[in-house]
C-alpha positions in Angstrom: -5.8 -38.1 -27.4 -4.5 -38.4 -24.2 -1.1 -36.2 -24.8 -3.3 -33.4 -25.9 -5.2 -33.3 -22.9 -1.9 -33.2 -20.9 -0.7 -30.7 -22.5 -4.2 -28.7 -22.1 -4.1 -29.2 -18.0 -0.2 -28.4 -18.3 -1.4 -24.9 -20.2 -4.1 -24.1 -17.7 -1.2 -24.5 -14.6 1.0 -22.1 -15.9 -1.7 -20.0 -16.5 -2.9 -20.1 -13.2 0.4 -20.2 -12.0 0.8 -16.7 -14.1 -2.3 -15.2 -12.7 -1.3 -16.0 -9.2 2.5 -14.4 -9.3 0.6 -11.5 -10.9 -2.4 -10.9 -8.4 0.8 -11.6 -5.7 3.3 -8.8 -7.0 0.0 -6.4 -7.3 -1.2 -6.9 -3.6 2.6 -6.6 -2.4 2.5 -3.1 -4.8 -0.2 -2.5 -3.2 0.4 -2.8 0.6 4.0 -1.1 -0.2 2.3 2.1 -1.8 -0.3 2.1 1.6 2.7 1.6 3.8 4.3 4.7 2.7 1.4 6.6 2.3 0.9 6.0 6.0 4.2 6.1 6.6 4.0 10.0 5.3 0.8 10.5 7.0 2.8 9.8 10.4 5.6 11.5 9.6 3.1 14.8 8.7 1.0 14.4 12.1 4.6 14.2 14.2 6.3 17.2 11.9 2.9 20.0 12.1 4.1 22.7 9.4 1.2 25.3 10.9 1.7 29.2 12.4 2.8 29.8 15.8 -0.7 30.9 16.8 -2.2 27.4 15.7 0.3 25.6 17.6 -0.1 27.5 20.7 -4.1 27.5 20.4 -4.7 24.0 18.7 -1.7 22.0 19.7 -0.6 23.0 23.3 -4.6 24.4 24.4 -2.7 27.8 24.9 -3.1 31.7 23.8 -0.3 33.5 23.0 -1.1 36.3 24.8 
């Protein structure tokens, strides 16, 4: 009686232990995909791909004429 309810707290461990390195990997997915994201967001705010009459009007608060 009392080897099968070792072995049932043993099963629930690694099954909590294998929930926990699962939620773990997913939240360190996670926070990797957002840091790139942002990452490209960065990179996109530093590197405008707009026309010449944006930039000079938007960007630098000048006409271009």
């Amino acid at each position: 009686m009392t080897t099968d309810i070792a072995n049932d707290a043993i099963k629930a461990d690694s099954n909590q232990a294998s929930s926990s390195k699962t939620l773990r990997i997913t939240l360190i997915a996670l926070i990797a995909i957002l840091s790139c994201y942002y990452l490209w967001v960065l990179y996109k705010a530093v590197t405008p791909n707009v026309s010449i009459a944006y930039k000079a009007y938007y960007i630098k608060n000048q006409t271009l004429f």
